[in-house]
Backbone as a ProteinNet text record, in pm:
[ID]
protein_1_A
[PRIMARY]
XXXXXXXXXXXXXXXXXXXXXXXXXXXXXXXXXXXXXXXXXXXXXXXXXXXXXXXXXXXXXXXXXXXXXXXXXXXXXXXXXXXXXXXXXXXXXXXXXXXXXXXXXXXXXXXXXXXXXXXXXXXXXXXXXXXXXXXXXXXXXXXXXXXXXXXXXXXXXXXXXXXXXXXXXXXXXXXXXXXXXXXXXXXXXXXXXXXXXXXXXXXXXXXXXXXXXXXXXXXXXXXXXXXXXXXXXXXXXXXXXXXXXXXXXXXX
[TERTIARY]
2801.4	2909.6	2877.3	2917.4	2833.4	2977.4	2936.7	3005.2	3066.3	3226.3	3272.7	3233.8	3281.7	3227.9	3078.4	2967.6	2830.2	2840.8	2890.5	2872.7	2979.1	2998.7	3116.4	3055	2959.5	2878.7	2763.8	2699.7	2592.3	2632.4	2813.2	2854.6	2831.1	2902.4	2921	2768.8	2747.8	2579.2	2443.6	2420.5	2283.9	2193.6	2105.7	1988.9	1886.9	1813.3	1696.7	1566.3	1471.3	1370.5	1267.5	1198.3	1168	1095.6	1083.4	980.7	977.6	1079.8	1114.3	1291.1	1329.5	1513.9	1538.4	1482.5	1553.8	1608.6	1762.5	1791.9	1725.7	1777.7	1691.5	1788.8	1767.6	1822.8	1822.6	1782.6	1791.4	1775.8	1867.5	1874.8	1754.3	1713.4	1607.8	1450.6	1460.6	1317	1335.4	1161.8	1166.8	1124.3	1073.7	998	1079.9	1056.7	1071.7	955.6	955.8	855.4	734.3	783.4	715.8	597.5	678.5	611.9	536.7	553.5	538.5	352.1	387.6	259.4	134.3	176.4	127.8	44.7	53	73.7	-98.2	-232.3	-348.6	-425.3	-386	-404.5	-581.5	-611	-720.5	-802.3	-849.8	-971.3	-1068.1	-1089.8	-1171.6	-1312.1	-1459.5	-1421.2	-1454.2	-1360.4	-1346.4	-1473.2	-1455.4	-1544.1	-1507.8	-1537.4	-1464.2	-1441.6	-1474.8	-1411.5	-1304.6	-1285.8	-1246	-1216.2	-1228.1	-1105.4	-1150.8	-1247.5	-1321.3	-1318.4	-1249.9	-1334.1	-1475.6	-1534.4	-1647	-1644.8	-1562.1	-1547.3	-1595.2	-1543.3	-1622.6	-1747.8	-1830.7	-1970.3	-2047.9	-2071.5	-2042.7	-2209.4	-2299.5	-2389.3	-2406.7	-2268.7	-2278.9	-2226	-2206	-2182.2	-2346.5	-2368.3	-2503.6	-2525.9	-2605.2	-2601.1	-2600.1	-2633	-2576.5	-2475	-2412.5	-2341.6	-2202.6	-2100.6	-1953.4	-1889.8	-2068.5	-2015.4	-2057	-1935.7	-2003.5	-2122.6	-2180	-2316.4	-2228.3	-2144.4	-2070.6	-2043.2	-1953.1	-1936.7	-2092.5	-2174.8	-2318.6	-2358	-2388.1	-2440.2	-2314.7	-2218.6	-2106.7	-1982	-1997.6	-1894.6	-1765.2	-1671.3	-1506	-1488.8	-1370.4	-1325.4	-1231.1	-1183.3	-1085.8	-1141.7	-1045.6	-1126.5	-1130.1	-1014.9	-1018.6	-881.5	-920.9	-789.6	-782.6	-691.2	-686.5	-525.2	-530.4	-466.9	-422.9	-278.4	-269.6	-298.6	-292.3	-278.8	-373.4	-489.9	-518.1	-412.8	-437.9	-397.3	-435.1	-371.6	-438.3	-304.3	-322.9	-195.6	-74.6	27.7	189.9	210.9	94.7	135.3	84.2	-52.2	-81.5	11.7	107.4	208.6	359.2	355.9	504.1	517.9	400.6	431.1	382.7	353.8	354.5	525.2	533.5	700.5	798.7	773.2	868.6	899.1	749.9	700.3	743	707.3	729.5	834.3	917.8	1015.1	1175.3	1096.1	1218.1	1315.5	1262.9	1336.8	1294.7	1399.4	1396.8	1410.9	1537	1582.8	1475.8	1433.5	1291.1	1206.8	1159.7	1052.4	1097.9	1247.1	1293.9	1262.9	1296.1	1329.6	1118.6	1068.5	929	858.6	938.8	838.3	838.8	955	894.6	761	693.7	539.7	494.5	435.2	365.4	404	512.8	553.5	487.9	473	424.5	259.8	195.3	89.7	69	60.7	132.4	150.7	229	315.1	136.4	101.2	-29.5	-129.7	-147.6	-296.2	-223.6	-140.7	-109.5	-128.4	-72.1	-98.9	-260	-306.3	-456.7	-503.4	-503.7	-530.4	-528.7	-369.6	-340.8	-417.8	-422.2	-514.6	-653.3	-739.5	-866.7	-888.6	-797.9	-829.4	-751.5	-678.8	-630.9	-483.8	-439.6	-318	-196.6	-146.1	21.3	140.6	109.9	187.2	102.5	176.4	133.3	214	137.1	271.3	247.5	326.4	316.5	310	267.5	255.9	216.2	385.8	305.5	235.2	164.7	80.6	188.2	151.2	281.7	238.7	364.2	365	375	347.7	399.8	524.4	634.9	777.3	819.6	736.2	786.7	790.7	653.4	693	776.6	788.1	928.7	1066	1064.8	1196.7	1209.5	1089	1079.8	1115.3	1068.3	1033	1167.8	1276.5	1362.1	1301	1198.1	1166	1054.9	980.6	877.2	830.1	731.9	694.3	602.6	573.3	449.6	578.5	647.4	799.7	858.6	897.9	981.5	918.2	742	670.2	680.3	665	608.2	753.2	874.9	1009.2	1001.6	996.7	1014.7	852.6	790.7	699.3	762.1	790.3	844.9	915.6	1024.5	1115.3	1131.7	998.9	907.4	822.8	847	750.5	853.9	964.2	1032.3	965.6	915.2	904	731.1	633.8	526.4	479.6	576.8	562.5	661.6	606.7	747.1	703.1	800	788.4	737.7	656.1	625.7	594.9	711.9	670.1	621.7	681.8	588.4	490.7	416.3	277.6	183.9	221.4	74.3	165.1	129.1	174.9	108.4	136.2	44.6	113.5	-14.5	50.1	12.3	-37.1	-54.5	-56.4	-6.8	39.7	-98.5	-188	-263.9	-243.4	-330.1	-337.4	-331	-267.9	-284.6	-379.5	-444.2	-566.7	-609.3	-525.3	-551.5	-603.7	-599.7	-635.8	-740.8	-849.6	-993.6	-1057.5	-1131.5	-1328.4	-1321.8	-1453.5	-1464.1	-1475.2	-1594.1	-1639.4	-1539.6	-1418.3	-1318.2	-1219	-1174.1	-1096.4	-1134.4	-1246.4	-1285.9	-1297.5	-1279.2	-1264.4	-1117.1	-1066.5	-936.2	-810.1	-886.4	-827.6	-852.4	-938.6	-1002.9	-888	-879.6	-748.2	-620.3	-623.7	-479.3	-370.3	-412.5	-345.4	-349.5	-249.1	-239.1	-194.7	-248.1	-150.8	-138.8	9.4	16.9	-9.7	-87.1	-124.5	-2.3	139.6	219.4	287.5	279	270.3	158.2	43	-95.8	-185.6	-182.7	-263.9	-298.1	-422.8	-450.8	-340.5	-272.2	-212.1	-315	-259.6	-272.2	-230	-233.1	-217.5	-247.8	-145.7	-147.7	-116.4	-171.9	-151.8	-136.3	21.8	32	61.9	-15.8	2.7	34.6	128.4	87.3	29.5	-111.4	-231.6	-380	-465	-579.6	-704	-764.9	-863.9	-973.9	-1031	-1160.5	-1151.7	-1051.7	-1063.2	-1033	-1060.5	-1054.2	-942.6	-787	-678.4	-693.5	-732.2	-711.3	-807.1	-944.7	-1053.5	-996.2	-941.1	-874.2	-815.7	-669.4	-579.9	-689.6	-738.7	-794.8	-892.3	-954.2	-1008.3	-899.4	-791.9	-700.4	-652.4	-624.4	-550.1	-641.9	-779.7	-844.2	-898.7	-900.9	-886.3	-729	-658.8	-522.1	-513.8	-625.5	-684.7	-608.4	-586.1	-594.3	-690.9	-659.2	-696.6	-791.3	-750.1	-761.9	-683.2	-752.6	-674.7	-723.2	-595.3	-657.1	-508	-567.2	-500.3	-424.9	-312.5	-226.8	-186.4	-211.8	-151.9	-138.9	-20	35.5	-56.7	-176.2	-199.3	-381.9	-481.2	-592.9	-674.1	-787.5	-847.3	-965.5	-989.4	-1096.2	-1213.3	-1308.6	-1372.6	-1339.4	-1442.2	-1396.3	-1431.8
-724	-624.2	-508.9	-386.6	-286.3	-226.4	-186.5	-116	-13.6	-52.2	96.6	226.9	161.5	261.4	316.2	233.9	271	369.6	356.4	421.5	574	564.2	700.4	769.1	693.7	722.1	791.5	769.5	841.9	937.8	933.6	1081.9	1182.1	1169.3	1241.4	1276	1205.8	1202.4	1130.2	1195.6	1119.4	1080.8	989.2	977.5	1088.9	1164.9	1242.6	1223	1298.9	1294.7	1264.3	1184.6	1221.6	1311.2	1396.9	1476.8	1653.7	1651	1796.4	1780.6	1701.1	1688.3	1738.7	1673.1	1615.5	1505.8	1495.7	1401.6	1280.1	1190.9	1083.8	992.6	928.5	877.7	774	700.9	528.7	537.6	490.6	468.1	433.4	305	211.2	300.6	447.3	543.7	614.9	619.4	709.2	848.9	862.5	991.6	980.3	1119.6	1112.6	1080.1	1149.4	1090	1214.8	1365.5	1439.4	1399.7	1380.1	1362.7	1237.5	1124.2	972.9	1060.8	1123.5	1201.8	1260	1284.5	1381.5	1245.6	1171.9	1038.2	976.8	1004.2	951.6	796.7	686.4	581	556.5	446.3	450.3	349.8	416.5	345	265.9	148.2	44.8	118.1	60.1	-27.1	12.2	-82.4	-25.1	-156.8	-116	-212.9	-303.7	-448.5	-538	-536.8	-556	-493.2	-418.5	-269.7	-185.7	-144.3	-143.2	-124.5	72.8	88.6	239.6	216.6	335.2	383	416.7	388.6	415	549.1	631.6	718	880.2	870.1	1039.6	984	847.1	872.8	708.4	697.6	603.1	577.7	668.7	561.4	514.5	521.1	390.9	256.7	301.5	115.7	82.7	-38.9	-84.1	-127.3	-164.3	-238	-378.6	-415.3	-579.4	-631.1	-547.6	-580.1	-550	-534.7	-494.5	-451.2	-421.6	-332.5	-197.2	-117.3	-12.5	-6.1	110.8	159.6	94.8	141.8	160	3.4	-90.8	-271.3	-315.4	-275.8	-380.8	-373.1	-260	-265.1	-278.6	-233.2	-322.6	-319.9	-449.1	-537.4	-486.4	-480.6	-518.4	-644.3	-630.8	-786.1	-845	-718.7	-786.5	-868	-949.9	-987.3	-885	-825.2	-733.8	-612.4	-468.6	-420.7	-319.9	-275.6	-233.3	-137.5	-56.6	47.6	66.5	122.8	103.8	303.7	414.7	532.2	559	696.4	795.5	872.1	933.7	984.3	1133.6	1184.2	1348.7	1395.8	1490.3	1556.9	1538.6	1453.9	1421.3	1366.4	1212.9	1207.4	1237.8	1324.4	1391.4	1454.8	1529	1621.7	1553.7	1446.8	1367.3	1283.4	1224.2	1120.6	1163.4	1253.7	1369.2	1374	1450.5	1515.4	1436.6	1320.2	1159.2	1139.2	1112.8	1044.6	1102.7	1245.9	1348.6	1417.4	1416.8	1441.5	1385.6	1218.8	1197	1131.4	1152.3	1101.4	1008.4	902	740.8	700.7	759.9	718.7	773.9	846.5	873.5	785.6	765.3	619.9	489.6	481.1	355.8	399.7	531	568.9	548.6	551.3	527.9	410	344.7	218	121.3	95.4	37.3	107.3	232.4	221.6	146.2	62.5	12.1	-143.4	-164.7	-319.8	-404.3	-296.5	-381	-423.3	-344.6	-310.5	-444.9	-481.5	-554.9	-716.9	-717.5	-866.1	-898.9	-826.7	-843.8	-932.9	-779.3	-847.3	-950.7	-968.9	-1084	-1255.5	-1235	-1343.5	-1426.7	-1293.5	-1343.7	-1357.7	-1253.8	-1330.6	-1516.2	-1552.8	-1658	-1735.2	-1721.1	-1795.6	-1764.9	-1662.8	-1707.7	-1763.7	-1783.2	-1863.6	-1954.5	-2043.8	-2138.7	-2151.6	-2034	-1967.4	-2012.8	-2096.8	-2109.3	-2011.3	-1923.4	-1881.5	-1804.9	-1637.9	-1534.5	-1459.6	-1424.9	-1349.5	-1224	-1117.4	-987.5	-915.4	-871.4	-783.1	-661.9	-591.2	-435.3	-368.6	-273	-158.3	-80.9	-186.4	-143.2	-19.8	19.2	153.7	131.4	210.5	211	245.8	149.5	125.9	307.1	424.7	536.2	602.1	621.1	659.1	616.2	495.1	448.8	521.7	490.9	540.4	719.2	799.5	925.8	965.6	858.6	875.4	792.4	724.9	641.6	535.1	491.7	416.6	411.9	266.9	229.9	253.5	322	333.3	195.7	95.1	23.9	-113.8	-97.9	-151.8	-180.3	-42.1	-46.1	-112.1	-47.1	-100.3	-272.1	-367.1	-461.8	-563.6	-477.5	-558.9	-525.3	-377.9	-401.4	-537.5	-529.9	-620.2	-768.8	-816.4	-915.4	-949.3	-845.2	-909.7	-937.9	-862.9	-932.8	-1065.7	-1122.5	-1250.6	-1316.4	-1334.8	-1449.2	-1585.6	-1654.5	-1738.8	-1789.5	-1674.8	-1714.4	-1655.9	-1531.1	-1484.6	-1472.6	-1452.3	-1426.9	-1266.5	-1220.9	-1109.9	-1164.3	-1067.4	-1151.2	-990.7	-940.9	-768.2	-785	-896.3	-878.4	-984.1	-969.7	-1019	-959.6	-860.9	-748.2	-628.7	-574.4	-505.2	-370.5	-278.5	-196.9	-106	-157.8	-149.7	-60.5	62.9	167	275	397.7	510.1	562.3	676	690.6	832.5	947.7	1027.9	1016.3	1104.9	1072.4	1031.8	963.8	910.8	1059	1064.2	1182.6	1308.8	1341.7	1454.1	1418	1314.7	1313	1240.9	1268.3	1270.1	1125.7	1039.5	912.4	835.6	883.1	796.9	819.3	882.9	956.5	798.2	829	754.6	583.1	502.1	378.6	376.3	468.7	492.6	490.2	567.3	561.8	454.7	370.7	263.4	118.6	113.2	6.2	-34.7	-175.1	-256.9	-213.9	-144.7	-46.1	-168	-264.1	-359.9	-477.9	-582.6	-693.7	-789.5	-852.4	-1031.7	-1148.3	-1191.8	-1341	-1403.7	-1501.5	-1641	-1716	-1716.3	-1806.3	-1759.2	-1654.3	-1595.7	-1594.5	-1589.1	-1541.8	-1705.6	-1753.2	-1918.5	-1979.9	-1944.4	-2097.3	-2013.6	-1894.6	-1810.3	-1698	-1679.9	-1594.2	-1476.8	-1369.4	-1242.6	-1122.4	-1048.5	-936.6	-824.7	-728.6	-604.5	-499.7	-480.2	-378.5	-226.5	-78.3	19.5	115.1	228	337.5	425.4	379.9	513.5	434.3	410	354.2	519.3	553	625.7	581.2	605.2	515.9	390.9	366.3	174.9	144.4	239.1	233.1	131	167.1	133.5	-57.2	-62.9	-172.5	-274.3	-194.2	-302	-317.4	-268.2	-292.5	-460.2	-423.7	-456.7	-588.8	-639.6	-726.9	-802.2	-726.3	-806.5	-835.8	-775	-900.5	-988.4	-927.4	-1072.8	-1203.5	-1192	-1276.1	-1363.4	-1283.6	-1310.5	-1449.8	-1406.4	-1475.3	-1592.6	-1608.1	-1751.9	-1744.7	-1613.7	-1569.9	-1637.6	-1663.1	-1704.6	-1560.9	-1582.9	-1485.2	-1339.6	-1222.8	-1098.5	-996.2	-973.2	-872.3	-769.3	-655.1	-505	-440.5	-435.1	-329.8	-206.6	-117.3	55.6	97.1	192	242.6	347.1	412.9	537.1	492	548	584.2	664.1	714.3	829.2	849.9	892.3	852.9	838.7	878.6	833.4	817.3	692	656.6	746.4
1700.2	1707.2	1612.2	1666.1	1563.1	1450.7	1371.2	1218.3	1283.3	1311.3	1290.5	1227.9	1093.8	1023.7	957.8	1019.3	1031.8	1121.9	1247.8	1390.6	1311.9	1257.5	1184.8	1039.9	1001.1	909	949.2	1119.3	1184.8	1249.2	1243.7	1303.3	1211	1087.3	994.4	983.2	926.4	851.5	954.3	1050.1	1131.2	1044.7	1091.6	1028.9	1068.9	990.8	1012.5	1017.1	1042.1	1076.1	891.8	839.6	699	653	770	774.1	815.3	890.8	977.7	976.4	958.1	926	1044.1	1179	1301.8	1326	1392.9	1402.9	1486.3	1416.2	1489.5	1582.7	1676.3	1775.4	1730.9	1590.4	1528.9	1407.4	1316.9	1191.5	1165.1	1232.7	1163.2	1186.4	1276.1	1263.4	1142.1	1089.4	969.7	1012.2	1165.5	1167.8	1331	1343.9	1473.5	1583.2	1737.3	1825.6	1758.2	1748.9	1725	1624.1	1506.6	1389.2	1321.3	1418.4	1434.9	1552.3	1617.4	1685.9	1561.9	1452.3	1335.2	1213.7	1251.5	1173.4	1265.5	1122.7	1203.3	1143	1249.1	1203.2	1234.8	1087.9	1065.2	1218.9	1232.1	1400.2	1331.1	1445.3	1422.8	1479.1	1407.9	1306.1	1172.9	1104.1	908	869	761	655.2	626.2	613.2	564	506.5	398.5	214.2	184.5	215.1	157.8	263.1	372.7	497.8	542.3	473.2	522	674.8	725.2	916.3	907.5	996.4	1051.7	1067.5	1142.3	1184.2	1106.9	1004.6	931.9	906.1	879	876.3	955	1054.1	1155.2	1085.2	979.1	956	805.2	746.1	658.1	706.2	825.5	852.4	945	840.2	885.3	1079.4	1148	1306.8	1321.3	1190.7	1216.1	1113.1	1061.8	965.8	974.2	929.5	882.9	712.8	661.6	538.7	518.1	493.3	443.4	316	322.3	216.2	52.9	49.5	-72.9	-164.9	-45.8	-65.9	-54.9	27.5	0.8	-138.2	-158.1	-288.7	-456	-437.5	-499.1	-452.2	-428.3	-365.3	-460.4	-378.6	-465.5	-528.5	-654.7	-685.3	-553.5	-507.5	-393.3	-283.8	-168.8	-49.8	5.4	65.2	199.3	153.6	157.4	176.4	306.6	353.5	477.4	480.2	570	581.1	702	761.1	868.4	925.6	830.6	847.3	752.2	767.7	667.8	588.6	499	398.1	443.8	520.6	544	661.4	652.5	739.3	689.6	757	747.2	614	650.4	467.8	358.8	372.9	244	202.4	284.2	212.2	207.3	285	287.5	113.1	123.4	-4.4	-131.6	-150.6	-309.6	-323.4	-213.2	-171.6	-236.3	-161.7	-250.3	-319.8	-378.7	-505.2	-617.7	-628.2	-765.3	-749.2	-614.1	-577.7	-644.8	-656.4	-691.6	-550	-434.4	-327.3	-339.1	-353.4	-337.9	-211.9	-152.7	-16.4	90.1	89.7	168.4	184.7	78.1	10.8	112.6	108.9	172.6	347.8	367	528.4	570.9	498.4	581.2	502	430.8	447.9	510.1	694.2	766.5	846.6	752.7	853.8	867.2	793.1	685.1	770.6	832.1	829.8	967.2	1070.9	1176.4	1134.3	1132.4	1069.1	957.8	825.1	726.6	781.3	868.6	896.4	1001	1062	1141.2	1044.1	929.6	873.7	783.1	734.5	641.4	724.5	850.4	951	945.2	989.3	1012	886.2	773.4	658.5	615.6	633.7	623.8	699.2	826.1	995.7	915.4	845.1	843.4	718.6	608	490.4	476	561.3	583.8	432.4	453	339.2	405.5	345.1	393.3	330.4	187.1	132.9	53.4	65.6	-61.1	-133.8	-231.3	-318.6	-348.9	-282	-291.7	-435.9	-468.8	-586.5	-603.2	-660.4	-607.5	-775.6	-746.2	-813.3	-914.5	-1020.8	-1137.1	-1180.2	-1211.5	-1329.1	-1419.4	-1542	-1702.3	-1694.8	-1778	-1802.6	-1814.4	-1913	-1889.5	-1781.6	-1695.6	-1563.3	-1471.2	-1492.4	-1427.3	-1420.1	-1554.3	-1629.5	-1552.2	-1566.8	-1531.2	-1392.8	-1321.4	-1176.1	-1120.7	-1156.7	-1099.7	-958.9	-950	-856.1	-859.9	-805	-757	-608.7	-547.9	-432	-378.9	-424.1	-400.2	-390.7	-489.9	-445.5	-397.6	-303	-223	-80.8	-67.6	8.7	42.8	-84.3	-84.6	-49.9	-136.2	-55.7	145.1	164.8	297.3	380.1	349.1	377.2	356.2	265.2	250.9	324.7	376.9	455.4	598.5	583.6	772.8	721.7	665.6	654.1	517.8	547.5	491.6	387.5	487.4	454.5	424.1	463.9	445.5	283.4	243.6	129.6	42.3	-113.6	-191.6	-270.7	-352.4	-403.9	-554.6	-622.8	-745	-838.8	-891.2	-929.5	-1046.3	-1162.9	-1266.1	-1318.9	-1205.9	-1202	-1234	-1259.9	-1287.1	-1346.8	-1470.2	-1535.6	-1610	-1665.2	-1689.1	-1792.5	-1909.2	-2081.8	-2129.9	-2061.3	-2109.9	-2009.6	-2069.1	-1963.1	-1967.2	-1828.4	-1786.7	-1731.5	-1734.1	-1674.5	-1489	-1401.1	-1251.2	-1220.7	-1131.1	-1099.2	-1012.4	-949.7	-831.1	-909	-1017.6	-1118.9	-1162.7	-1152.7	-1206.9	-1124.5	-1127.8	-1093.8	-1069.6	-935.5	-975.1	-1075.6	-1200.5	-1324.6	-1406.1	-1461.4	-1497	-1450.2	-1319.4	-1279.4	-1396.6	-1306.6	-1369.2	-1522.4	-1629.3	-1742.6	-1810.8	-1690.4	-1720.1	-1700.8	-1612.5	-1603.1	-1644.1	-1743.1	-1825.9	-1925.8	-1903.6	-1992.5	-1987.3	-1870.4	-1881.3	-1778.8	-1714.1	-1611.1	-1709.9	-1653.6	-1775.2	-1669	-1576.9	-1526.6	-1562.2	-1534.7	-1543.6	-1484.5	-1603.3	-1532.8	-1491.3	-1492.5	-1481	-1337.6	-1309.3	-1159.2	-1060.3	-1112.4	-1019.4	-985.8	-1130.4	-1113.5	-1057.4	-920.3	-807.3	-737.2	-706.5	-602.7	-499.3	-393.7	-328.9	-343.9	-366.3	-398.8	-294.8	-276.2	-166.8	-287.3	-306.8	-386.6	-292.2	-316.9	-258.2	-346.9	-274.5	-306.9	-204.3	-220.4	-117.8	-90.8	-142.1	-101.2	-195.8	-75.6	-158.3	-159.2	-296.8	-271.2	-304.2	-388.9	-461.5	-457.8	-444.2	-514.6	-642.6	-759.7	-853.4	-923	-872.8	-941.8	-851.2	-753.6	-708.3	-742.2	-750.9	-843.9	-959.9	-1072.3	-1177.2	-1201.9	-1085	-1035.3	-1030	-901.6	-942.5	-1000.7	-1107.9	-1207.6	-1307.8	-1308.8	-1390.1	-1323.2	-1174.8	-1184.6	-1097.3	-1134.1	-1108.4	-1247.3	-1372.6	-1517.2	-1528	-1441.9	-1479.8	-1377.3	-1302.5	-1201.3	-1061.1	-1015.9	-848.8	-737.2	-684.8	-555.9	-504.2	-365.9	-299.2	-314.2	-333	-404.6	-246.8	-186	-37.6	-102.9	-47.5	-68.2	48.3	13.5	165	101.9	180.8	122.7	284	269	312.9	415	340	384.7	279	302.3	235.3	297.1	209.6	223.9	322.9	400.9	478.9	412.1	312.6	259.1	102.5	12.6	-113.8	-184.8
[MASK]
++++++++++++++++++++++++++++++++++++++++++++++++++++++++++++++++++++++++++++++++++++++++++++++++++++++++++++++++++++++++++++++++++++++++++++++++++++++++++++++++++++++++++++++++++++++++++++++++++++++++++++++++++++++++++++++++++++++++++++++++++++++++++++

């Protein structure tokens, strides 16, 4: 039976587009058809590792292989991370907007992208490492940016994920923590980046221990913050450590 006063709440106030502030014909869309069109998901095939397309340079992926140039010669701490969209167009300019924006409720209106996508690879994850249960953990901030920013984006991500997979996963946010504030990653250089993020992540062993671990972020570029990410929390006796983001870069 539907909400009166929901159905009087979409009079007053429709839901919009998160993107062009067209109305939308369903609460539960974050974009419309237009702009859901603007939105370029990453094409098979990616790298196993690090979840790179083939596509901007179709010859770092080897002819008998499934790694890019980059994982052969060093491998990630992670197993696998993967992406369901590039990072260029809609949301290069949507999720700055958000993020530094300050729009929370935005943040919430598009992170079912992310979920069909998500509930997929977490499945087969589980089906090829014989995983009955994982524990989401998103891509902490330092307690001040928090405080600055009123919300977590990797957060908000990793609850809507969760709540397509009930029962195969739990939420686990302070599992991985991060004890020192850091210049943007997005503002420096590769060797810059991996400098800048040395000892700056901290996990528990009393969360991570002989666990499965899904790290989630919304935007993978280098790798940098997520190799971090898991060399602690493989320090803190992780299992299997695989990566979901929202959006990444076509190349690292």
């Amino acid at each position: 039976m539907h909400n009166p006063f929901i159905k009087l709440l979409d009079i007053i106030a429709p839901p919009l587009c998160a993107y062009c502030d067209k109305v939308l014909d369903s609460p539960s869309k974050a974009l419309c058809e237009e702009c859901m069109q603007l939105l370029i998901p990453v094409p098979s095939p990616t790298c196993f590792h690090c979840g790179i397309s083939a596509r901007p340079r179709e010859d770092e992926l080897p002819h008998n292989g499934d790694l890019c140039d980059t994982c052969m010669h060093f491998p990630p701490l992670y197993t696998q991370a993967n992406a369901p969209y590039f990072y260029e167009g809609l949301l290069r300019e949507l999720l700055p907007s958000i993020k530094y924006g300050k729009q929370e409720v935005l943040m919430h209106n598009i992170a079912p992208l992310i979920t069909p996508f998500a509930k997929e690879r977490i499945l087969h994850w589980h089906d090829l490492h014989h995983i009955s249960h994982s524990i989401l953990v998103p891509m902490p901030m330092h307690w001040f940016d928090l405080f600055r920013r009123g919300f977590s984006a990797p957060m908000i991500l990793a609850k809507a994920i969760q709540r397509t997979l009930p029962h195969t996963t739990s939420l686990a946010p302070m599992a991985l923590q991060k004890v020192r504030r850091t210049p943007p990653q997005a503002s420096l250089s590769h060797a810059a980046r991996q400098l800048n993020l040395n000892g700056v992540l901290r996990a528990d062993a009393t969360h991570v221990a002989e666990r499965h671990v899904i790290l989630v972020d919304d935007v993978l570029t280098t790798g940098a913050s997520a190799n971090q990410a898991a060399q602690a929390l493989k320090k803190a006796g992780a299992s299997h450590i695989f990566v979901l983001t929202l959006a990444r870069t076509p190349q690292a």
